[in-house]
C-alpha positions as CSV (number, residue, x, y, z in Angstrom):
1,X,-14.6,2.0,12.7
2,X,-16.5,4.0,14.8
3,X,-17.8,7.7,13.7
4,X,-16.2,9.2,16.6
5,X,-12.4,8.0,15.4
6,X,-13.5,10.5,11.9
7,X,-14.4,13.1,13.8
8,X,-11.3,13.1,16.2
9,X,-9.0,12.7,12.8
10,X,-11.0,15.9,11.1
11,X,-10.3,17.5,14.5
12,X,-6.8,17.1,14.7
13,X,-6.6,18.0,10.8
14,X,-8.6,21.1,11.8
15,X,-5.9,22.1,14.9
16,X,-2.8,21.8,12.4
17,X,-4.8,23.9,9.8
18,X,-5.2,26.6,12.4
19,X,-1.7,26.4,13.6
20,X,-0.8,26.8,9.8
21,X,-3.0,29.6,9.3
22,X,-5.6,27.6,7.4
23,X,-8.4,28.7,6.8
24,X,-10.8,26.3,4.6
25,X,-9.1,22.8,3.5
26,X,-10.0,20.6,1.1
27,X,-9.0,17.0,0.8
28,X,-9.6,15.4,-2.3
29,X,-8.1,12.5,-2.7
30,X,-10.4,9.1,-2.4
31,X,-8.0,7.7,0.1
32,X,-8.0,10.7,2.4
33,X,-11.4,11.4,1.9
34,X,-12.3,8.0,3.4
35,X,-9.3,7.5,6.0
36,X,-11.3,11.5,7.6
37,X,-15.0,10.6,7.1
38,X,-15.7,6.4,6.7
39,X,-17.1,7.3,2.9
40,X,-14.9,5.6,0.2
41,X,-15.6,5.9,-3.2
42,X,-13.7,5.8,-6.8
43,X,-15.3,9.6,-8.4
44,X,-13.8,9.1,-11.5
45,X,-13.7,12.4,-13.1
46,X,-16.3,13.8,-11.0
47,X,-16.0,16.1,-7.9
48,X,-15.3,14.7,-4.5
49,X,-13.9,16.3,-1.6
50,X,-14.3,17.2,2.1
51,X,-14.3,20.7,2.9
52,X,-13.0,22.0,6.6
53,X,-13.2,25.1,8.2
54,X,-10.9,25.8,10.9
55,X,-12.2,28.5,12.3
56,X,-16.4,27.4,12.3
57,X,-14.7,23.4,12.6
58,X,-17.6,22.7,10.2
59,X,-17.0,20.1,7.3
60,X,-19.0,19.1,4.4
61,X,-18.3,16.3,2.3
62,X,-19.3,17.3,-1.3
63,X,-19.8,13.8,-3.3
64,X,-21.3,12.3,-6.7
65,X,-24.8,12.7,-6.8
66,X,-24.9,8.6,-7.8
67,X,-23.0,8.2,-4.4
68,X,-24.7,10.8,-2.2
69,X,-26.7,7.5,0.0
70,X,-23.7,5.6,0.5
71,X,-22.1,8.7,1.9
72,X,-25.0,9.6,4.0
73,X,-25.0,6.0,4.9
74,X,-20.9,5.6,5.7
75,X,-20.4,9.2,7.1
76,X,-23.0,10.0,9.2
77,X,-23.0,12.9,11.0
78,X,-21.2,14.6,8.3
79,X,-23.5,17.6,5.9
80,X,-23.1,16.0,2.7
81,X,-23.4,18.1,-0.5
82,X,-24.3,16.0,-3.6
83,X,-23.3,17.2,-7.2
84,X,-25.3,16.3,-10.4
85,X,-23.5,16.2,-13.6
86,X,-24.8,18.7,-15.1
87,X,-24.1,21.1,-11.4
88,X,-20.5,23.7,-11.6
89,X,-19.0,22.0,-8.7
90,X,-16.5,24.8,-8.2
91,X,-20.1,27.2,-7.8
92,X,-21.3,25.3,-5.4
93,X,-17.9,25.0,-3.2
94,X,-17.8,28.5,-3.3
95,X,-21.4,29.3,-2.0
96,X,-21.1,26.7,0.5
97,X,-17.9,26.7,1.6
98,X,-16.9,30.0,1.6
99,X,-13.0,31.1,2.1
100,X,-11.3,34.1,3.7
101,X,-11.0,37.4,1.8
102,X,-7.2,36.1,1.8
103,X,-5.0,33.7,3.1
104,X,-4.0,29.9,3.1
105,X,-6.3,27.4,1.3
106,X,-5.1,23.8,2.1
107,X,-4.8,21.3,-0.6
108,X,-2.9,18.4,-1.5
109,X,-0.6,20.0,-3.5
110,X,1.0,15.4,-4.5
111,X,-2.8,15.1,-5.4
112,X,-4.3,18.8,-7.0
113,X,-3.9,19.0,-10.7
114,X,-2.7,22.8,-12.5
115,X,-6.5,22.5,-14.0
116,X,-8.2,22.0,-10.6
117,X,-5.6,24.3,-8.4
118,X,-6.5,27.4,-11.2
119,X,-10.2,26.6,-10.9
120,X,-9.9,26.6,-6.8
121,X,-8.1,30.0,-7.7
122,X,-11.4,31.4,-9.2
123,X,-13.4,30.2,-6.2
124,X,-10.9,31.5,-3.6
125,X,-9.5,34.6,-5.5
126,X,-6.3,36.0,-3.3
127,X,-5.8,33.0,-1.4
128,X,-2.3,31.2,-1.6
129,X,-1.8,27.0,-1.3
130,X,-0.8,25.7,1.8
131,X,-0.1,21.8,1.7
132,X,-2.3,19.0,3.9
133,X,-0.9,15.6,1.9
134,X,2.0,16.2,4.4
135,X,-0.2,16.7,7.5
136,X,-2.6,13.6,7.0
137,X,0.3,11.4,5.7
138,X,1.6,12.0,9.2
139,X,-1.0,10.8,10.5
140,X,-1.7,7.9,8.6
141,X,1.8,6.8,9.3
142,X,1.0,5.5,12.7
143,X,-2.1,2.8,12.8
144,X,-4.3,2.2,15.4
145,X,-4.6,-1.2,16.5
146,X,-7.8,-1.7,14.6
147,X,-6.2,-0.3,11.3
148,X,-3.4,-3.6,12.8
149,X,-6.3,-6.1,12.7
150,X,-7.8,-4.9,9.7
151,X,-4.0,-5.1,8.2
152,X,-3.4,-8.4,9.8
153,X,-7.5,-9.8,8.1
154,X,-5.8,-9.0,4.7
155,X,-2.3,-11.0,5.3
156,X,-4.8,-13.5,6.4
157,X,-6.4,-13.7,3.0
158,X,-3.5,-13.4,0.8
159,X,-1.2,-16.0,2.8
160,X,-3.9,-18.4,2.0
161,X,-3.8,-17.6,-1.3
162,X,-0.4,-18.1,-1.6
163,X,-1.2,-21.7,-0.2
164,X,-3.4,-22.3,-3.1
165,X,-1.0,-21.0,-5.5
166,X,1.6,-23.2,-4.5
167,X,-0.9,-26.0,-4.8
168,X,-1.9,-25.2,-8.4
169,X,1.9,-25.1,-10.0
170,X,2.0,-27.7,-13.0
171,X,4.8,-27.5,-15.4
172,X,3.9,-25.9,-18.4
173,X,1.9,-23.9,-17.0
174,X,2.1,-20.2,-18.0
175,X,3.2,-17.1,-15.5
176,X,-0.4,-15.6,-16.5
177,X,-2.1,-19.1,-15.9
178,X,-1.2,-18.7,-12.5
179,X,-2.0,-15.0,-12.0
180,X,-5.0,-15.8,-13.0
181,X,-5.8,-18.8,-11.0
182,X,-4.6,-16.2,-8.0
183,X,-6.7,-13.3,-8.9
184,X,-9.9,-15.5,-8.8
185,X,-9.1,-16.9,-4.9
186,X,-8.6,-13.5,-4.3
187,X,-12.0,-12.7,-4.5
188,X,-13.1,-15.9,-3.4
189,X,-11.8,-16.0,0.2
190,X,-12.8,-12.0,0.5
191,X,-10.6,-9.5,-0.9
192,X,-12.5,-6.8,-2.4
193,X,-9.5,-6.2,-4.9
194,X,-5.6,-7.0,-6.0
195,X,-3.6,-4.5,-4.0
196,X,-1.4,-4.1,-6.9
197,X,-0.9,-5.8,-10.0
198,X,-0.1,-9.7,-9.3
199,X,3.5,-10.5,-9.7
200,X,4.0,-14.4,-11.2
201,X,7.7,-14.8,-12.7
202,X,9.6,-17.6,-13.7
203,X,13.0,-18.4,-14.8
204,X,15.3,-15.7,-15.9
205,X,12.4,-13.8,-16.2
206,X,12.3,-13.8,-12.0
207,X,15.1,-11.2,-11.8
208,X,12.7,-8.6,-13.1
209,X,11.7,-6.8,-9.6
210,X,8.3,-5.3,-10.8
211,X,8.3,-7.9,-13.9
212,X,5.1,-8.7,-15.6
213,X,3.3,-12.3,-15.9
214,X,3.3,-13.5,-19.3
215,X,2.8,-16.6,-21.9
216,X,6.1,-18.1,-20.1
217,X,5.9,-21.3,-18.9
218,X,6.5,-22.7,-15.6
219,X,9.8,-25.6,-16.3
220,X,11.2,-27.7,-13.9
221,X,14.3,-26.2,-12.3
222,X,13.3,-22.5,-12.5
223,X,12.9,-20.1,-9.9
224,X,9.3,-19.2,-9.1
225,X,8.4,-15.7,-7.6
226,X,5.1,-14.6,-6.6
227,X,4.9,-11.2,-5.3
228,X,1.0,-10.6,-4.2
229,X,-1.3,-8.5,-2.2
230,X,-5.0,-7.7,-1.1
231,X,-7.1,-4.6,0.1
232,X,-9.6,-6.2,2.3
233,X,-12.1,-3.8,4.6
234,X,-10.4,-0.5,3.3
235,X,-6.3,-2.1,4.4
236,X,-3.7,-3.7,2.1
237,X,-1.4,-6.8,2.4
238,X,1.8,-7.0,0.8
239,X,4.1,-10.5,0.4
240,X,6.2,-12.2,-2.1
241,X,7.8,-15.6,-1.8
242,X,10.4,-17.3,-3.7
243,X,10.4,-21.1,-4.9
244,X,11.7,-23.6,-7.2
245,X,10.4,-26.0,-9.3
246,X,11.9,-29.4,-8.7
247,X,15.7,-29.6,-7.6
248,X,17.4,-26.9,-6.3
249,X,21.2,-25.8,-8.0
250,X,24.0,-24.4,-5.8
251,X,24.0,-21.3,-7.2
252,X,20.0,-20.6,-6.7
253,X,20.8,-22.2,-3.0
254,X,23.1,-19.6,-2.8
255,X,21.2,-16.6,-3.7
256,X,18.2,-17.4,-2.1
257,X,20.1,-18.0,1.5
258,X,21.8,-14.8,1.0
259,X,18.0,-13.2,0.3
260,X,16.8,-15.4,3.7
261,X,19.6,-13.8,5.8
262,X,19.1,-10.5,4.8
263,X,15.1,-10.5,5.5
264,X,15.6,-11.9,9.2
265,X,18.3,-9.7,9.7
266,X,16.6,-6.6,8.9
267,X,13.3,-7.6,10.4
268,X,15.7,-8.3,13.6
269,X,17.2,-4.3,13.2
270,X,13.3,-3.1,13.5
271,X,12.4,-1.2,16.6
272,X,11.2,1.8,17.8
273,X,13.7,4.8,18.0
274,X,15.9,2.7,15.3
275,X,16.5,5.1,12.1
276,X,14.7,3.0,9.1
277,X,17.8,3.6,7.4
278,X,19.3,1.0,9.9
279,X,16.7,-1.7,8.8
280,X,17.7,-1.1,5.4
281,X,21.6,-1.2,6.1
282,X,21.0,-4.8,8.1
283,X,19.6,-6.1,5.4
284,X,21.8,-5.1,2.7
285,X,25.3,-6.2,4.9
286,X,23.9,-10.1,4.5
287,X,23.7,-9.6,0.6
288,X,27.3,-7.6,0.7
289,X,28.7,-9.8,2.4
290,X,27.7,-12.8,0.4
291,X,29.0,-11.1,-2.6
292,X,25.5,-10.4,-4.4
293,X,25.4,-6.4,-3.0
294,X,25.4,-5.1,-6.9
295,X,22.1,-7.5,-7.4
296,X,19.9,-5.8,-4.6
297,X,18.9,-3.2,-6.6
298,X,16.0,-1.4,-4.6
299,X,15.7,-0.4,-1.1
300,X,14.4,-2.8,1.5
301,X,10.5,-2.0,1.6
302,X,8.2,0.8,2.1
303,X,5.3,1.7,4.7
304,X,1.8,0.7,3.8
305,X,-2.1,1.2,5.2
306,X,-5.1,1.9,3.0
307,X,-2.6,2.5,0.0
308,X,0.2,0.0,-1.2
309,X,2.5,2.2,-0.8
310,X,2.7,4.9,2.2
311,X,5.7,6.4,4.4
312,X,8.1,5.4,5.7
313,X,10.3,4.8,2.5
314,X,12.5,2.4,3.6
315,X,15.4,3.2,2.1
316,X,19.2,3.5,3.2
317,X,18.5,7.2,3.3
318,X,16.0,7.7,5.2
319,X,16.7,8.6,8.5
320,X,13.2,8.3,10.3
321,X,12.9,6.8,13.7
322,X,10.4,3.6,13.8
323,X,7.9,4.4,16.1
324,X,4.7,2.5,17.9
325,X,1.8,1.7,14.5
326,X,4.4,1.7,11.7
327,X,3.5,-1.0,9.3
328,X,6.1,-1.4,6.5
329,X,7.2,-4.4,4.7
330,X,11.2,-5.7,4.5
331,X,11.6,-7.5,1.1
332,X,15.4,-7.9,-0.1
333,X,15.9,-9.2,-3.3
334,X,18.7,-10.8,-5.3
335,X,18.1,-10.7,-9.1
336,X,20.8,-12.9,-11.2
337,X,19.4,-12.1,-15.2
338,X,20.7,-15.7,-15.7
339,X,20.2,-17.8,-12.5
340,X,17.2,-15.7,-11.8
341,X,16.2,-13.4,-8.7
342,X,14.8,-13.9,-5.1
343,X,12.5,-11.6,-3.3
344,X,11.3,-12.4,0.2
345,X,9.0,-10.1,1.6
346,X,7.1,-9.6,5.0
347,X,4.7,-7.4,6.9
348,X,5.8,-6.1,9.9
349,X,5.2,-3.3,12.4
350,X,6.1,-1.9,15.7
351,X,4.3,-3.0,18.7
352,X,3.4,-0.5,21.4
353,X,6.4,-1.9,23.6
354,X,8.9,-0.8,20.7
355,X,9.3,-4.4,19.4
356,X,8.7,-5.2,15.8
357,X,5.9,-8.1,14.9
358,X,5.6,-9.9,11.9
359,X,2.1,-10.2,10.7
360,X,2.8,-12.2,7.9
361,X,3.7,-16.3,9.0
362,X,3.7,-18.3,6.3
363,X,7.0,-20.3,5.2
364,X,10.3,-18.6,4.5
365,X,12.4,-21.9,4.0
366,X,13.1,-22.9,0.6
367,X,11.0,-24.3,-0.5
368,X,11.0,-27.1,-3.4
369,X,7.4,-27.5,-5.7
370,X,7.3,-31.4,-7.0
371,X,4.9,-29.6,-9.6
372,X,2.9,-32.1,-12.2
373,X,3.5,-32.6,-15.8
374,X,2.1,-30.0,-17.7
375,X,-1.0,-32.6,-19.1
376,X,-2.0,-30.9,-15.6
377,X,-4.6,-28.2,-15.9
378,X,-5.0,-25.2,-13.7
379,X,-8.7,-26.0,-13.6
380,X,-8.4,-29.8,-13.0
């Protein structure tokens, strides 16, 4: 993106910190640190953070002295302060970034530690916290239509590995086979990492909603879910798909078109000015109403951006209005401990016109896998 969205981002940050009686901010989280400045980076235990001054609207971006090129090179324009390891970080925040004799010193008080907020105490002695996760949350919330491409690049990635991954299924082949076998085309078609931990369940085992792959093999009749995503270029993609191996019974048929009815319908509810609560309520009616509503057992999706997980919750109490650049995901699930569980996840965010888009396309019909005999490799 280019410099000049940062600097309008660190400017608005700066108006609500003065509006708030703000004087010197500091944002320390990696993500926030790179959504404000272009610079992204994983410190570790070292110091990182963007400092802001509402009243000079100066900002210095102290960072790893090992980093201090790529964040001259990423976030130009900004004064960037590097730190050695063997500098007092907290010393040097205080000489150059001096706060108020008293007052407000911003912080995110989801992201500060008790350790880091009593050091910042000693720097900043008679100032009080005043919270900016909130503030720059807010505006995360709505994206940009770049941030939308950049969202849309990494569906594009993971929907194609999905493709592959339904290509690889052999019988006998284990849930961690697979992950595996996904993981690696993840990198291979561009990703820079797993958005979250890769999701491959089969069986009983499928009506575990955050389940984790193991030495289970793949058998013919089972439920497959694969719930997968990808940060690609700083943005993350989010989908899960449910199959079966060979036939389909009645009573999977019937879970999964109860799980099929409630995704369309609350994808259908989306729209700007709708309460996301409402999404959440369409959804759930379909699975209610097909007698299943004990077996949905989380709410319908959450928002998401640079981070997996962002606002909006979308939950059944959460009385938000959609708006234009909200990117969430609507993923009902059904989860039988004996037949086994559905999830059926997509993307989807509100267009400038109010309507909702669905940026991920590929197949929601069930879908049967004539998988091979397990003689099969994953590597054949």
């Amino acid at each position: 993106m280019a410099n000049e969205v940062y600097i309008e981002r660190r400017s608005r940050l700066m108006e609500t910190m003065t509006r708030q009686g703000i004087g010197i901010g500091l944002v320390t989280s990696p993500t926030n640190v790179a959504y404000l400045t272009g610079f992204s980076c994983n410190p570790h235990e070292r110091f990182l953070a963007l400092a802001l001054d509402s009243d000079t609207r100066d900002a210095k971006l102290y960072v790893p002295l090992l980093d201090a090129t790529a964040a001259e090179e990423a976030a130009s324009g900004l004064e960037i302060l590097p730190i050695s390891d063997s500098d007092d970080a907290y010393e040097l925040l205080g000489r150059h970034s001096p706060g108020p004799a008293a007052g407000q010193i911003g912080v995110e008080k989801g992201v500060v530690s008790l350790a880091k907020a009593e050091k910042l105490q000693a720097v900043y002695p008679g100032s009080g916290f005043a919270d900016l996760e909130q503030p720059i949350l807010d505006m995360r919330i709505a994206k940009s239509a770049d941030e939308i491409g950049r969202i849309q690049r990494a569906v594009d990635i993971i929907e194609a590995v999905m493709a592959h991954a339904v290509s690889r299924v052999r019988v006998g082949m284990t849930e961690l086979e697979l992950a595996a076998e996904i993981e690696r085309k993840m990198r291979e078609l561009g990703a820079d990492r797993p958005a979250f931990e890769t999701i491959v369940l089969t069986g009983p085992r499928s009506a575990l909603p955050h389940g984790v792959p193991g030495q289970h093999a793949i058998r013919r009749g089972d439920f497959l879910l694969i719930d997968i995503g990808v940060q690609a270029g700083g943005y993350c993609s989010d989908i899960t798909r449910t199959f079966v191996v060979g036939e389909a019974s009645e009573a999977q048929r019937a879970i999964y078109e109860a799980v099929l009815a409630a995704n369309e319908a609350g994808i259908a509810a989306a729209a700007a000015g709708v309460p996301v609560s409402a999404v959440d309520a369409a959804a759930r009616g379909k699975i209610e109403g097909a007698g299943f509503g004990p077996l949905f057992t989380h709410r319908v999706g959450h928002g998401f951006g640079m981070d997996i997980h962002e606002q909006p919750s979308m939950s059944g109490v959460n009385d938000t209005l959609l708006a234009p650049g909200m990117v969430f995901t609507v993923e009902p699930g059904v989860y039988d401990t004996v037949v086994g569980g559905v999830r059926i996840e997509d993307d989807v965010y509100i267009r400038e016109d109010g309507t909702a888009g669905v940026l991920t396309r590929f197949p929601k019909q069930l879908t049967l896998i004539s998988a091979e005999d397990e003689e099969r490799s994953v590597d054949q």
